[in-house]
C-alpha positions in Angstrom: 4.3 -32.6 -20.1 6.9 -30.8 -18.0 4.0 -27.1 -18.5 4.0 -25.6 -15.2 0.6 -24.7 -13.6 -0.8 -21.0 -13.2 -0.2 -19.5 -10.5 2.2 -22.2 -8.4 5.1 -19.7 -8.6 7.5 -18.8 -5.6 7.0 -15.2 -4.7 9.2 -13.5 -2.5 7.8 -11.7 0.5 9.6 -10.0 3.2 8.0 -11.0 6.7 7.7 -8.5 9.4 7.0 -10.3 12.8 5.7 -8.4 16.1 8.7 -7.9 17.4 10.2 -6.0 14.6 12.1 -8.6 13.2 11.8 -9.0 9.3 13.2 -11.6 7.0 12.7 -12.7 3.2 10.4 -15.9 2.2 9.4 -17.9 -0.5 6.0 -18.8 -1.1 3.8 -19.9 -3.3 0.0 -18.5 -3.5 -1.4 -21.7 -2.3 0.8 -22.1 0.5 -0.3 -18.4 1.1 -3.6 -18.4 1.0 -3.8 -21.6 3.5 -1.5 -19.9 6.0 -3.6 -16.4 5.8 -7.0 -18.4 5.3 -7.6 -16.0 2.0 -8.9 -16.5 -0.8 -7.6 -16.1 -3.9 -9.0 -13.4 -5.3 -7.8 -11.4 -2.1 -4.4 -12.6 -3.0 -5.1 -10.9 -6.6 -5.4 -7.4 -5.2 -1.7 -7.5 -3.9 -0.3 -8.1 -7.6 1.7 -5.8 -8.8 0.9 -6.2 -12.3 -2.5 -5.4 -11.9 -4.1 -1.8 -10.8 -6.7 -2.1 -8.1 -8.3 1.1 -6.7 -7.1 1.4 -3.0 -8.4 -1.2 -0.9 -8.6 -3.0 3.1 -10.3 -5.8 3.3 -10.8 -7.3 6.6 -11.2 -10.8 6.6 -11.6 -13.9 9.3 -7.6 -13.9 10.5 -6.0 -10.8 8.0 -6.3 -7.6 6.7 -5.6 -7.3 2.8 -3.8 -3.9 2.4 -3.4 -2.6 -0.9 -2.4 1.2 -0.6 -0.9 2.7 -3.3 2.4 1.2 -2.9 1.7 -0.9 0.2 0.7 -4.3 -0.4 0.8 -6.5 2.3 -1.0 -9.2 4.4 -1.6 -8.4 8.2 -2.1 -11.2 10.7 -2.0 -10.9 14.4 1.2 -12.0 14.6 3.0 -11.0 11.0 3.3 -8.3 8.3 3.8 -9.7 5.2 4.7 -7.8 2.1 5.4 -9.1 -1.5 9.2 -8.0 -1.6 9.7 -4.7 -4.0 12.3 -2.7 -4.3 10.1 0.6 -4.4 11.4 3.0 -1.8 8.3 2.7 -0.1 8.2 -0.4 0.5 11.5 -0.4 2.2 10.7 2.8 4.1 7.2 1.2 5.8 9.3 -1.8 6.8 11.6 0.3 8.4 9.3 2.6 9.9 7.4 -0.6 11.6 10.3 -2.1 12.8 11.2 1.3 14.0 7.3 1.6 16.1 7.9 -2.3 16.9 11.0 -2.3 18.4 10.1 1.6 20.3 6.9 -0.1 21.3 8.7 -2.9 23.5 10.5 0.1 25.4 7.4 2.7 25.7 4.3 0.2 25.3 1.9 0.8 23.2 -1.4 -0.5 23.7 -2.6 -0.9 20.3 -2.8 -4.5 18.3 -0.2 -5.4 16.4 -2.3 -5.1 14.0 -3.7 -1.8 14.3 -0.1 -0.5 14.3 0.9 -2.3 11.3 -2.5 -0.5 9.3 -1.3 2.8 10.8 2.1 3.1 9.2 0.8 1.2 5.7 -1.9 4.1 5.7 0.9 6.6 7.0 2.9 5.5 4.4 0.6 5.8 1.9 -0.2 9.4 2.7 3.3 10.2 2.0 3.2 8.8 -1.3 0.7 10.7 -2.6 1.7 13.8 -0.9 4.9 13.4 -2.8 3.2 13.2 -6.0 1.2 16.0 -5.2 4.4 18.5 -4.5 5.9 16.9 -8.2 2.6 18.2 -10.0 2.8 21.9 -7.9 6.1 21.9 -9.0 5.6 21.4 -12.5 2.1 23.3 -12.4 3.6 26.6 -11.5 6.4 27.0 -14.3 3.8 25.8 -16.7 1.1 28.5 -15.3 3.0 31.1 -15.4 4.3 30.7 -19.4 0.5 30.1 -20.2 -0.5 33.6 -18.6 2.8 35.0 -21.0 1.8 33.9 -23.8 -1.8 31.4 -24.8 -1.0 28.7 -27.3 -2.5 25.4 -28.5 1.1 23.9 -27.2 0.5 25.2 -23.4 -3.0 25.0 -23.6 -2.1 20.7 -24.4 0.3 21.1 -21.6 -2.5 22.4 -18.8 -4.6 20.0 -20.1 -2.6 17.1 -19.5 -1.3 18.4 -16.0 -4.8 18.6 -15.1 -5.8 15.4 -16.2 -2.8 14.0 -13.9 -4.3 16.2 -11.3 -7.6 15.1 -11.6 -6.0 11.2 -11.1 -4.3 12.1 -8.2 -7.6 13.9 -6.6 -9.7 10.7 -6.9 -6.5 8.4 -5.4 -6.6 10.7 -2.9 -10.5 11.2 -2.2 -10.1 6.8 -2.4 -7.6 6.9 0.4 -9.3 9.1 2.1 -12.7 7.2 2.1 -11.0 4.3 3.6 -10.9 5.2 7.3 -14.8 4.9 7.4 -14.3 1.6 6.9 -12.2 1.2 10.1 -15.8 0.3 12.2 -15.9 -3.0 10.3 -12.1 -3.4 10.8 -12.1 -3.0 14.4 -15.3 -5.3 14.7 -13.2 -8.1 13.1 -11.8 -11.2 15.2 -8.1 -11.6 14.1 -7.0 -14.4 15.7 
């Protein structure tokens, strides 16, 4: 009596329609996955407290995004995003609306769609390009008191930075891979 269900939660999203215009919502992951026609386990790979390898999934009406730290829904008509405070979160909603609103002055014959996936993936390049300048930073200082002077202490040191290197390289190589799958993506019907 009075135990709450998995899963009914509201979660807040912010909602990006194609004109640029963005608001926050409440919604709960049934009401979700009937108004994107997902299933749930699509659903799964934009929770933040799990890690999923970087993903798009092109489904029957949306695109499932899950980029690094770009998790949204794309519809033909809406970009919807589970509401975060990260920076880049804020700065792809920004940037869209930016291309949305520029797009209705110069127009740009892309899908809505299609220009949405462009600045997630844009975005997500610049995520891990940022993460790649913190480790060059760090690497160099670090490199140059190992060549000084070889200890177990900076040998453990390189060894961890490389193991955060090696990390980043197969994020990377994942993002990377995804464009190939942009044949099925384009092949899709979004209605």
């Amino acid at each position: 009596m009075g135990l709450k269900k998995r899963g009914q939660g509201l979660r807040s999203w912010i909602r990006v329609d194609s004109s640029g215009n963005s608001q926050i919502i409440e919604v709960d992951k049934f009401t979700m996955m009937r108004r994107c026609d997902l299933p749930a386990r699509d659903l799964r790979l934009l929770d933040p407290l799990f890690v999923y390898p970087s993903t798009i999934l092109g489904r029957e009406k949306a695109i499932v995004v899950n980029l690094e730290q770009i998790r949204c829904i794309i519809t033909a008509d809406e970009v919807l995003l589970l509401n975060s405070l990260d920076n880049y979160v804020l700065q792809y909603v920004v940037e869209l609306q930016r291309r949305l609103t520029t797009a209705a002055v110069a127009p740009d014959y892309l899908p809505f769609e299609f220009r949405a996936l462009e600045v997630a993936l844009e975005a997500a390049c610049t995520f891990l390009d940022s993460q790649a300048a913190e480790l060059e930073i760090e690497a160099y200082p670090l490199l140059d008191e190992l060549t000084s002077k070889i200890s177990t202490l900076n040998l453990e040191r390189v060894r961890r930075l490389k193991s955060r290197l090696v990390a980043l390289t197969r994020r990377v190589q994942k993002v990377k891979g995804i464009p190939d799958m942009s044949s099925e993506i384009l092949n899709m019907n979004i209605c």
